[in-house]
N, C-alpha and C positions, 0 to 999 in steps of 0.2 A: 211580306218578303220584298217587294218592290222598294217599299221605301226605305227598309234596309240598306238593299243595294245603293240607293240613290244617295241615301248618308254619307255611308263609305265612300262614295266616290268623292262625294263632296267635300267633307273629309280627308282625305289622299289631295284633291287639288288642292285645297286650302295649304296644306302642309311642304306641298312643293313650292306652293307661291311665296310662304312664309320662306323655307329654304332657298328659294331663289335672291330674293331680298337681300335676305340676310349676306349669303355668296357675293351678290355686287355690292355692298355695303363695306363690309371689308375687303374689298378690292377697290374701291374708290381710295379708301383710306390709304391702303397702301402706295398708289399710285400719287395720291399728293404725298406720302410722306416722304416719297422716290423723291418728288418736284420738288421739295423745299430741300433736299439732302444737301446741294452745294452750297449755299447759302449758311447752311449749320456748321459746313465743316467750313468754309471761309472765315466766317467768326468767327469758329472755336481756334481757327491759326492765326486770326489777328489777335485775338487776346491772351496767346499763347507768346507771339512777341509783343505786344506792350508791354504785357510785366517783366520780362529777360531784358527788353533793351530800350526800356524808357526808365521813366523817373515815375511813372504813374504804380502807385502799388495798389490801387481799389480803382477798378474799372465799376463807373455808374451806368453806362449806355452805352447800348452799339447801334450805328447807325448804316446804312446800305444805300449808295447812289450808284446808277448809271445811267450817265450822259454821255455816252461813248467811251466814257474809258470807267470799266468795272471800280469802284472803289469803297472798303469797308472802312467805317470811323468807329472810333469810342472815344468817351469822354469819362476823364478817371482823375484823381486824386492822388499828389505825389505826397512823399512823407513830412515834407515842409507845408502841408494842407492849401496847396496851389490848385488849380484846376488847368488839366491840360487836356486837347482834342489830339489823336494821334490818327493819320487819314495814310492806309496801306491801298497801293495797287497793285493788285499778287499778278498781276500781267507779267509786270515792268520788275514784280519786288522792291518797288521804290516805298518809301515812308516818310512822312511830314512827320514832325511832332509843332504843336502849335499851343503859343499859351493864351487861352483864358484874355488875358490881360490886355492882349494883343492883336482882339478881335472882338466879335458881338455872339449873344450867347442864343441859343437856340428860344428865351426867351422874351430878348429884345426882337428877333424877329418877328414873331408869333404877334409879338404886341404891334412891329409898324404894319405887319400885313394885316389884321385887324383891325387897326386905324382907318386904313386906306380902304379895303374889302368887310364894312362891319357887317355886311348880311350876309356873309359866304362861314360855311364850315370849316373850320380847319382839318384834314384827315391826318396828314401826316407832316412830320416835319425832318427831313434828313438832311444830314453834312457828309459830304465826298467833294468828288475832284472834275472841275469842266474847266477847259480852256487854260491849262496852266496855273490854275489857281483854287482855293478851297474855298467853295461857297455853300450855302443853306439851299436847300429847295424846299419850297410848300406847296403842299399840293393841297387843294382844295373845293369843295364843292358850292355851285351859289344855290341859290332860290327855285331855281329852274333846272337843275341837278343836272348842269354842267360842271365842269370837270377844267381846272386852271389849276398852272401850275408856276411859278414865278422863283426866280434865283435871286439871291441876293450874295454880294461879297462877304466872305467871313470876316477880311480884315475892317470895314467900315460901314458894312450893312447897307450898299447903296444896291441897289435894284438896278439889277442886269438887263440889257435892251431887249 
């Protein structure tokens, strides 16, 4: 009868702990998926005016910078098969559209910061707004799992001081 008892109980805790888990688990979730909520709805309004008031009709990428001033990018395909970056800052409401042509591509960067950093990670690579002008950021990790992060100008890819 003892160990009965002792079952049960053990049993009963087991089942709370398991409940208990479970309860912060979905509540963790929830709580990032709070976190990420402005972020989704900024993109889903940057890409809601790209297509209305650009030339771009197939958005490929969107991208997220801030460096003091909030700004969402995508990069998309007009119907004359051009490539253009369109960089919104829902602060200001202000919008770049920029072409392709008329700049360096999130590619060419990747490659000169590579060149430059060849034992460092690449993590991320984003296009937004610093200083009056639209530049690439890379962020990156080395060897030693630190953490660099380096701008480059969109229009000529030089690396920002």
């Amino acid at each position: 009868m003892i160990i009965e008892d002792d079952t049960k109980q053990t049993l009963k805790f087991i089942a709370w702990l398991i409940a208990i888990i479970v309860v912060l688990y979905f509540s963790f979730l929830l709580i990032f998926y709070k976190a990420s909520s402005p972020v989704r709805n900024e993109t889903r309004e940057l890409n809601q005016i790209v297509l209305q008031k650009s030339p771009i009709k197939r958005i490929e990428r969107n991208y997220h910078l801030d460096r003091g001033v909030n700004s969402y990018s995508a990069k998309g395909i007009a119907k004359n098969s051009q490539t253009y970056y369109f960089i919104y800052l829902p602060a200001s409401k202000k919008a770049y559209l920029l072409s392709s042509k008329k700049g360096v591509s999130e590619t060419a960067v990747r490659n000169k910061y590579g060149t430059k950093y060849p034992g460092d990670k690449i993590i991320a690579v984003n296009l937004g707004w610093y200083r009056n002008k639209a530049v690439w950021e890379v962020a990156a990790k080395n060897s030693s799992g630190d953490y660099h992060y380096k701008l480059y100008e969109f229009k000529n890819g030089n690396l920002l001081g």
